[in-house]
C-alpha positions in Angstrom: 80.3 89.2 123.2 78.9 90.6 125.9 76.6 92.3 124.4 75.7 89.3 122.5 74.4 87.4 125.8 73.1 90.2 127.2 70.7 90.7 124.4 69.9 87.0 124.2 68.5 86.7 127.8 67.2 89.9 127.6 65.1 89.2 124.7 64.6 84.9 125.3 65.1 84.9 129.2 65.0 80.7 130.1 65.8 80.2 126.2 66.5 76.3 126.6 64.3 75.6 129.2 64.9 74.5 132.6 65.6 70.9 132.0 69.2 70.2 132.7 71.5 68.9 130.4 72.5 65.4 129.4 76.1 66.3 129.8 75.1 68.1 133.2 73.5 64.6 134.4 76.8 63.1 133.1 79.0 65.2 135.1 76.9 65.4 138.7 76.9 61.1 138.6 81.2 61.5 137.9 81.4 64.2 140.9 79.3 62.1 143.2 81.8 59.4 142.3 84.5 61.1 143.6 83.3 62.7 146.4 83.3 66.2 145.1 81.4 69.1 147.4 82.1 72.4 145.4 82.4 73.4 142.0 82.6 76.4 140.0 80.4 76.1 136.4 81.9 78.8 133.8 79.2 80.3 132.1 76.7 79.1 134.4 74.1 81.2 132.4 70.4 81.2 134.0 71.4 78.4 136.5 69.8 75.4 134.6 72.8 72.7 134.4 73.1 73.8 138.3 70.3 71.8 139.5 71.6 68.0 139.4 74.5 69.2 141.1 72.6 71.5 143.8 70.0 68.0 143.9 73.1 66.4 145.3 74.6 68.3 147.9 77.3 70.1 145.9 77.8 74.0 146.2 77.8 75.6 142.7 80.1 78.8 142.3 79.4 80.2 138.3 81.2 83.3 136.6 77.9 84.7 134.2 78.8 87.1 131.3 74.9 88.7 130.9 73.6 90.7 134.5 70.3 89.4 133.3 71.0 85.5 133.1 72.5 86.1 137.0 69.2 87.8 137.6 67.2 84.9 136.4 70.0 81.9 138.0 68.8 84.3 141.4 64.6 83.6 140.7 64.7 80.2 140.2 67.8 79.5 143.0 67.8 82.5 145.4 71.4 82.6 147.6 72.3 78.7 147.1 74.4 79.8 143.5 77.4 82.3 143.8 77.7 84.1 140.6 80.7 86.0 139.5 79.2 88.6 136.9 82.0 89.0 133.7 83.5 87.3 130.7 85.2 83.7 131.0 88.7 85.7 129.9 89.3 87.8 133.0 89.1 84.4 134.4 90.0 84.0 137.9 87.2 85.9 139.6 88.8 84.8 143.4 91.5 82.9 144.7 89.7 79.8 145.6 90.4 76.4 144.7 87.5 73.9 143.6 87.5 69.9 143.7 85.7 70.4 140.7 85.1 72.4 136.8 82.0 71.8 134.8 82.1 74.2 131.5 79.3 73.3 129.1 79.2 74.2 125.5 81.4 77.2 126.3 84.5 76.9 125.2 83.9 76.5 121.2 82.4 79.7 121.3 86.3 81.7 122.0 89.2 82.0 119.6 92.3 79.7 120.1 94.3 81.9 122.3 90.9 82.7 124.5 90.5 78.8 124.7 93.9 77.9 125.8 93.6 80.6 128.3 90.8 79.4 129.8 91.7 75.6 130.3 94.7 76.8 132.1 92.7 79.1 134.1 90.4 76.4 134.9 93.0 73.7 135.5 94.7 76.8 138.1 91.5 77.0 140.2 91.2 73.2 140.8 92.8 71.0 143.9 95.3 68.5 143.2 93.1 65.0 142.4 90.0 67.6 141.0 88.1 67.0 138.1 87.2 69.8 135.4 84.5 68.9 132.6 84.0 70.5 129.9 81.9 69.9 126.8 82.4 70.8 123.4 80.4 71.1 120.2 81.7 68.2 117.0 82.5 68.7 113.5 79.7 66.0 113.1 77.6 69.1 114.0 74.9 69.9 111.1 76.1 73.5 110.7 79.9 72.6 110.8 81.5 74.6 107.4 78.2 76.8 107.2 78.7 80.8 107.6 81.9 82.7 107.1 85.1 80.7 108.0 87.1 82.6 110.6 90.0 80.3 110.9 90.5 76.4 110.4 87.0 74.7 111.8 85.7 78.1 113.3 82.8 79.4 111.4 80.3 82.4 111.7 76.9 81.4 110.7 74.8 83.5 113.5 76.1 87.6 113.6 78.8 87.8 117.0 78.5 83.5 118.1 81.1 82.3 116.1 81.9 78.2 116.4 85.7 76.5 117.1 84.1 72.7 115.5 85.8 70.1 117.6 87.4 66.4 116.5 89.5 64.3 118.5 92.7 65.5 117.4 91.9 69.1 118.1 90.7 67.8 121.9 94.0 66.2 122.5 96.1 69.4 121.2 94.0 71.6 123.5 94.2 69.5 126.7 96.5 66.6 126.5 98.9 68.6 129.4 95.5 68.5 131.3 95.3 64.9 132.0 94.7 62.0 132.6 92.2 62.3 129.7 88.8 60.9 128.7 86.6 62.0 126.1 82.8 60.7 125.6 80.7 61.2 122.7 77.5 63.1 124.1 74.4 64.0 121.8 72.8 66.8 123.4 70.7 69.3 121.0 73.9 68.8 118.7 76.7 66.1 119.0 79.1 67.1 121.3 82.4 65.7 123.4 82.3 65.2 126.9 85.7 66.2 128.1 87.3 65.0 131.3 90.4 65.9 133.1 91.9 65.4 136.1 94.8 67.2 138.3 97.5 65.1 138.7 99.5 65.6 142.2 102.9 68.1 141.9 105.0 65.3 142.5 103.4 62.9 139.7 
């Protein structure tokens, strides 16, 4: 996979623009909200779903899988991101704990036992009371059940990106342990799920 990424921003550099996402927007008003001051954003890529949240006086903290993207996150936001360069998987990068987790469109691209891992890595890394965010792309998704099928709703249709489709009973297997739970419907460049959780206290 790495490979993969590294080859995409080599080749497409700022490939969805710079405008930030809806989801991003989403998230940075539900921080605010709660007071949260630092997050860390898995697979932060080139930096562009950091902005609302820099905007609002949060520190961002990414983990970047292509050298490239964290060169181009660096351009356009000098020192203000720290960027952890490897995959997701070898998740954690430090030992720091953040109020808040914002992983967008990330997560359907790993296999089952790579997504598990990494909402328990995520949930590990958070304070007690934080918030972790991720979103996730829909079976209602136009190219759900296209390409080769690689296991029940994860398909192949582009060459290395293959696709775990999401519904709601799949979202409430994966992080049900993770909650309280709340899951918005999101359209973004494809329908997506906007998933929150939040760390309940040890002695809850």
């Amino acid at each position: 996979m790495t490979e993969f990424w590294e080859n995409a921003f080599n080749n497409r550099q700022e490939m969805w623009g710079m405008t930030p996402t809806k989801s991003a927007q989403l998230a940075t008003e539900i921080f605010k909200k709660n007071g949260i001051k630092n997050i860390l954003i898995p697979g932060i890529g080139y930096g562009r779903n950091a902005k609302p949240f820099l905007d609002n006086g949060i520190h961002v903290s990414g983990i970047e899988i292509s050298q490239t993207a964290i060169e181009l996150a660096h351009k356009h936001y000098g020192e203000r991101l720290d960027i952890f360069n490897g995959p997701v998987t070898q998740m954690p990068f430090n030992d720091k704990k953040y109020e808040g987790i914002f992983c967008h469109a990330l997560i359907h691209l790993l296999d089952d036992q790579e997504r598990k891992k990494l909402i328990q890595n995520c949930y590990a890394q958070l304070i007690e009371n934080g918030y972790m965010i991720f979103t996730a792309v829909t079976k209602q998704a136009p190219e759900y059940g296209k390409g080769e099928l690689l296991g029940k709703d994860r398909y192949e249709v582009h060459k290395g990106a293959a696709i775990f489709y999401y519904d709601k009973e799949s979202v409430k297997k994966e992080f049900e342990a993770y909650g309280p739970l709340e899951v918005i419907e999101v359209t973004e460049n494809q329908p997506m799920y906007l998933i929150k959780c939040k760390k309940k206290l040890k002695n809850d």
